[in-house]
C-alpha positions as a printed NumPy array, in Angstrom:
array([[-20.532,  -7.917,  10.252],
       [-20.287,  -4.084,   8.13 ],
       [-18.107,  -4.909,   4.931],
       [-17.405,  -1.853,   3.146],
       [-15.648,  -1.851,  -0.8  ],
       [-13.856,   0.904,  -0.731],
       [-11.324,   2.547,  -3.715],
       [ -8.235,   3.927,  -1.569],
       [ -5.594,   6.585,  -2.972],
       [ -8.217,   8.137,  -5.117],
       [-11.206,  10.539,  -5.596],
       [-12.999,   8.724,  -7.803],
       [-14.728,   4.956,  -8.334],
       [-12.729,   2.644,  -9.966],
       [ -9.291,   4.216,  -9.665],
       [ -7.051,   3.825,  -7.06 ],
       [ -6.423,   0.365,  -5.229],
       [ -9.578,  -1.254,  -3.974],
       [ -9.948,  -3.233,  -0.771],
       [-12.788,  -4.746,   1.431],
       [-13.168,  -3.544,   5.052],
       [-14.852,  -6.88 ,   7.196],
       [-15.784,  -4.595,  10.69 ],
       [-15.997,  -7.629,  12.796],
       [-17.789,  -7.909,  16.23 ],
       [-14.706,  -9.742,  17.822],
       [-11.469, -11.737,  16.492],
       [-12.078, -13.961,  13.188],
       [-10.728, -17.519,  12.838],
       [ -7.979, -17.31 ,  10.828],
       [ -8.883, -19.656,   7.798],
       [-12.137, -17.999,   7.955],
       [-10.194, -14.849,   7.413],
       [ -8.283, -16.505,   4.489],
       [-11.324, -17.896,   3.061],
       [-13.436, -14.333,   3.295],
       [-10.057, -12.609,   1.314],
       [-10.449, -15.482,  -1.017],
       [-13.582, -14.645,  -1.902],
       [-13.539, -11.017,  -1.851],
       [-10.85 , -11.635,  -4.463],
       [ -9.083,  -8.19 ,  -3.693],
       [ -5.402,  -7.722,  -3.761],
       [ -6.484,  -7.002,   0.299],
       [ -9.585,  -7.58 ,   2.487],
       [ -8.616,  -6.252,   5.696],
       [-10.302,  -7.364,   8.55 ],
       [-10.784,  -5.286,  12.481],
       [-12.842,  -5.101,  15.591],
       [-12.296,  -3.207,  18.879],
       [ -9.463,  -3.206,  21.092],
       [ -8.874,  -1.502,  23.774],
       [ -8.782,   2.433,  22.898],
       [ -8.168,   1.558,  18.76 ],
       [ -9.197,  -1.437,  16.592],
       [ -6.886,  -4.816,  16.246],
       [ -6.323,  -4.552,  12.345],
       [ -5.065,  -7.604,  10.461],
       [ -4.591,  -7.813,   6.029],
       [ -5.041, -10.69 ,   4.04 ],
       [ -4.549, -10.809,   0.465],
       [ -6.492, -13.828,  -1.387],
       [ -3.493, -15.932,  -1.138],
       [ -1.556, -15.166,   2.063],
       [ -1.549, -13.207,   5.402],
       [  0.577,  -9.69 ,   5.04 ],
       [  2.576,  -7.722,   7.579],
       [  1.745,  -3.929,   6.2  ],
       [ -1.098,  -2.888,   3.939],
       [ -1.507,   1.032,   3.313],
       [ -4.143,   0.748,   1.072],
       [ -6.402,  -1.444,   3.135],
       [ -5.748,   0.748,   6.005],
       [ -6.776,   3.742,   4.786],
       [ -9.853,   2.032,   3.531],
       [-10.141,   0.773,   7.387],
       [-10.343,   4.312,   8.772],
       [-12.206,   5.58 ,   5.508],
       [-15.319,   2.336,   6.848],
       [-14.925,   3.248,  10.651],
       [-15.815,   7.23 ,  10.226],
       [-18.741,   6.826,   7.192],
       [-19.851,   3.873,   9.559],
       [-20.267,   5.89 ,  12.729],
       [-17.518,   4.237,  14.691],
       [-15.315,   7.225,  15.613],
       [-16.228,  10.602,  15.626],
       [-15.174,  12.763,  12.351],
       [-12.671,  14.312,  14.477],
       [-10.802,  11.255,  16.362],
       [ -7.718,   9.734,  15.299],
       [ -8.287,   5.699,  13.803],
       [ -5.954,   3.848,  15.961],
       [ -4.789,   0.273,  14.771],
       [ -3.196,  -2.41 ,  16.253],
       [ -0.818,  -4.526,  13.825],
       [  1.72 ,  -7.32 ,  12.796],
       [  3.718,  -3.925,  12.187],
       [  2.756,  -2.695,  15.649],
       [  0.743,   0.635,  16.326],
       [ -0.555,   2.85 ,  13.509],
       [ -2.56 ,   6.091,  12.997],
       [ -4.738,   7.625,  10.675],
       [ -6.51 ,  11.034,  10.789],
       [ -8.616,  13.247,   8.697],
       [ -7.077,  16.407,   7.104],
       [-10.006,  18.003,   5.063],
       [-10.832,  15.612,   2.124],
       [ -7.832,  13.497,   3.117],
       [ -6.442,  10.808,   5.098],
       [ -3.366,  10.599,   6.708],
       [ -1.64 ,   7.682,   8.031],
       [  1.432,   7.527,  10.524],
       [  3.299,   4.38 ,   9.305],
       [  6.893,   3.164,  10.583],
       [  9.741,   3.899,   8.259],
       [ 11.093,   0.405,   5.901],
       [ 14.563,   1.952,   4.631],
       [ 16.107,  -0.306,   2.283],
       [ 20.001,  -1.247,   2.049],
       [ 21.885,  -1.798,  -0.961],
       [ 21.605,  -4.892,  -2.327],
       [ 22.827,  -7.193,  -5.418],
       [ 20.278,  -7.306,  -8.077],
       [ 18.773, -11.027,  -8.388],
       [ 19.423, -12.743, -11.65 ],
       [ 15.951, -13.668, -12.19 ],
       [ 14.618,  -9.518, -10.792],
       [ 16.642,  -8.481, -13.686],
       [ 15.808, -11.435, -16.276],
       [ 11.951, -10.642, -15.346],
       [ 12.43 ,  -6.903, -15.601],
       [ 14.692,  -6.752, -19.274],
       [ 15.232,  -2.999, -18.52 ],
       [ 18.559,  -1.022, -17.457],
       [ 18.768,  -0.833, -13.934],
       [ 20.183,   2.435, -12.057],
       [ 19.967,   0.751,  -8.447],
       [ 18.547,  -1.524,  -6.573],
       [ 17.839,  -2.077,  -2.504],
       [ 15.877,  -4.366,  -0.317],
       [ 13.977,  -4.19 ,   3.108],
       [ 12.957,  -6.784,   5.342],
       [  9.204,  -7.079,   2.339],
       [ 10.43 ,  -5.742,  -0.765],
       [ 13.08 ,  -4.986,  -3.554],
       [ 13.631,  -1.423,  -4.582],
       [ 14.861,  -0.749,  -8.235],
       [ 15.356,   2.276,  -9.488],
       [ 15.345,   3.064, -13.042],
       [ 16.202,   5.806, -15.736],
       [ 12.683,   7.617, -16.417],
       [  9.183,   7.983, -15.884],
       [  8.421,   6.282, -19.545],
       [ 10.388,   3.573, -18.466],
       [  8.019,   2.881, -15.417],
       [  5.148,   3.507, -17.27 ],
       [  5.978,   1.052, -19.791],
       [  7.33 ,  -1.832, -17.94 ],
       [  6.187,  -5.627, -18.687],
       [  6.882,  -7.819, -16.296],
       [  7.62 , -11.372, -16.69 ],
       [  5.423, -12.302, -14.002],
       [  6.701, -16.401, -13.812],
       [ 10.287, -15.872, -13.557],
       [  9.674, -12.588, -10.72 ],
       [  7.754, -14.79 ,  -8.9  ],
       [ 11.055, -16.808,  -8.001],
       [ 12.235, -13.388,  -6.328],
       [ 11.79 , -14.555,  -2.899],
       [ 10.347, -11.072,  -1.371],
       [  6.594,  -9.718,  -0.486],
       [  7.031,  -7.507,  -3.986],
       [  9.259,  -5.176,  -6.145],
       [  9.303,  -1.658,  -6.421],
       [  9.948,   0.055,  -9.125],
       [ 10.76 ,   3.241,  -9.365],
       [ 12.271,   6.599, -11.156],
       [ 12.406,  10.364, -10.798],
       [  9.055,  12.226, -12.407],
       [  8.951,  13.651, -15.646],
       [  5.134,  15.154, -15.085],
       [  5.866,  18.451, -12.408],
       [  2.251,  17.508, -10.448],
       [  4.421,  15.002,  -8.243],
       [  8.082,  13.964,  -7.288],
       [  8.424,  10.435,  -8.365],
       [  6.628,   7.83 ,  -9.634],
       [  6.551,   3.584,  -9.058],
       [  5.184,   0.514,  -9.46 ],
       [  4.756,  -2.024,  -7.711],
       [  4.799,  -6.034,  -8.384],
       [  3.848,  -8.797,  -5.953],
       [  3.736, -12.018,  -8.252],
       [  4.991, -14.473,  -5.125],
       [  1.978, -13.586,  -3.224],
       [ -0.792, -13.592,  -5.632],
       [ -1.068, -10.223,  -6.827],
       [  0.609,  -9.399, -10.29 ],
       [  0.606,  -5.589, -10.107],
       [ -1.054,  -3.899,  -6.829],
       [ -2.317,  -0.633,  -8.004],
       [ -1.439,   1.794,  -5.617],
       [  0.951,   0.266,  -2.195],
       [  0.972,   2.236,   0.304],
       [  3.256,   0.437,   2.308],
       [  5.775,   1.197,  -0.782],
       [  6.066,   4.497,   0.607],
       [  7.607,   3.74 ,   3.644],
       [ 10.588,   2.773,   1.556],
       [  9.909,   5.156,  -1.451],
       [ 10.031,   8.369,   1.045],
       [ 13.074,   7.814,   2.508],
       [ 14.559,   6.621,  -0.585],
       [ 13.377,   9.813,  -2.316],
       [ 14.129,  11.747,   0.119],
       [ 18.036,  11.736,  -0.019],
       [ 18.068,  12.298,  -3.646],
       [ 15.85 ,  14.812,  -3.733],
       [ 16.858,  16.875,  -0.438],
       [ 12.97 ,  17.792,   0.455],
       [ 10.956,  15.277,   3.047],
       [  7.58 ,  16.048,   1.478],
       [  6.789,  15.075,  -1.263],
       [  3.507,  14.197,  -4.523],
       [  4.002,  10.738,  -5.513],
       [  2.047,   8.786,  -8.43 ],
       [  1.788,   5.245,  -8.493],
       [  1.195,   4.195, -12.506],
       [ -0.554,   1.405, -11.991],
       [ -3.489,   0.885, -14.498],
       [ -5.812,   2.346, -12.364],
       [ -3.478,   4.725, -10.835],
       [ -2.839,   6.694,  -7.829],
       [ -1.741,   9.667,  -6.066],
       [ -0.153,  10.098,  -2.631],
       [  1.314,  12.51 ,  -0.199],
       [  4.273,  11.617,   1.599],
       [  6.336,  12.984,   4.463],
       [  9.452,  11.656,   6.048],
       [  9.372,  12.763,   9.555],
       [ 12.399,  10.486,  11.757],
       [ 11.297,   7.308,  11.688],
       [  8.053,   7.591,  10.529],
       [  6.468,   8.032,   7.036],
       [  3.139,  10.586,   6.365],
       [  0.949,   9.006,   3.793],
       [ -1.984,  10.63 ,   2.678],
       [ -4.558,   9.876,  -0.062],
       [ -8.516,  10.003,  -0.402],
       [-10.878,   7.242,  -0.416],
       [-14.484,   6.466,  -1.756],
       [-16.74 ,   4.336,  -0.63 ],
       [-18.29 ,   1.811,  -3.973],
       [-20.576,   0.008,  -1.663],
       [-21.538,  -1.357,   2.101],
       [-23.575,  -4.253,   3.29 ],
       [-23.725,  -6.782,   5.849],
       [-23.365, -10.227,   6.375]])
């Protein structure tokens, strides 16, 4: 088995969200799969092998099994081109919980075809605004996550959770989110996952399947420069195109080994 550690939404070592790549010679037990994320100790170890003309792809944070990962994915087709398994040139297909997805290179980047998760309006849970203490503007909700929007960019950036009582929010995560400030990108976010082990994740690109859209309609353009202001930070690409969401970001590679 290849396992790659690779930083994803980012140009650099330790920025962007890391994850661990397990290229597997056929389909893992699934407690195995739990166990090797539990170790790994990533927010996700993602885990694929060969199927048919793409790769079955499946996520797993240390805690719990997840429907959509961006971050983990990118990583995926970032491990199968540096490891020799498609050609430079030929499109990563993956097979998913969230059906079939694409990646391709674009000169230094990596772009992934993901399925559009629009939220809906939605009444903001006592204990999402009791752990958040801060105004909100808005807030939605898709079949994973909570969207909340809120006044400003400084307001993102300066959020503190209370992790214990927005663990009681009974979604995947929360994003949170507000119109940029800085004119390098369009909007910035955060997002929160306390319920399924991961405090803050530091850049999601799953987020973005709801974040484009969202964005989108209030800022009448379907591309757009997105910063996730996490810790470690990140920054993404993202296109609305129908029902599908463009999301591009770089990768590097910290280390590779095998077991």
């Amino acid at each position: 088995m290849k396992i790659y550690h690779v930083d994803a939404f980012t140009d650099k070592m330790f920025k962007g969200n890391p994850a661990v790549v397990c290229i597997l010679p056929g389909p893992g037990y699934e407690r195995w799969m739990q166990d090797m994320a539990m170790e790994m100790n990533v927010s996700e170890t993602a885990f694929l092998y060969k199927s048919g003309d793409g790769f079955n792809l499946r996520w797993f944070t240390p805690w719990v099994e997840v429907d959509l990962c961006g971050h983990a994915t990118l990583a995926s087709a970032h491990a199968l081109w540096e490891s020799g398994s498609i050609k430079p040139g030929e499109e990563a297909v993956f097979y998913t919980k969230s059906g079939r997805l694409t990646a391709k290179k674009e000169g230094e980047y990596i772009t992934l075809n993901f399925p559009v998760e629009e939220e809906r309006p939605a009444e903001t849970p006592k204990m999402l605004a009791k752990s958040l203490n801060v105004p909100i503007l808005y807030t939605g909700r898709n079949r994973m996550d909570y969207l909340v929007e809120v006044s400003d960019e400084n307001t993102v950036k300066n959020l503190d959770p209370d992790f214990a009582v927005m663990s009681k929010v009974d979604t995947r995560g929360v994003i949170v989110t507000s119109r940029a400030t800085n004119p390098a990108y369009d909007f910035v976010s955060r997002f929160f996952g306390p319920l399924i082990g991961d405090p803050e994740d530091p850049v999601t690109g799953s987020a973005h399947c709801c974040l484009g859209p969202y964005w989108m309609k209030r800022l009448g353009k379907s591309e757009m420069k997105a910063y996730q202001a996490s810790k470690r930070g990140g920054y993404l690409s993202v296109k609305v195109c129908g029902d599908r969401v463009q999301i591009g970001g770089q990768a590097v590679t910290v280390f590779s080994t095998e077991m």
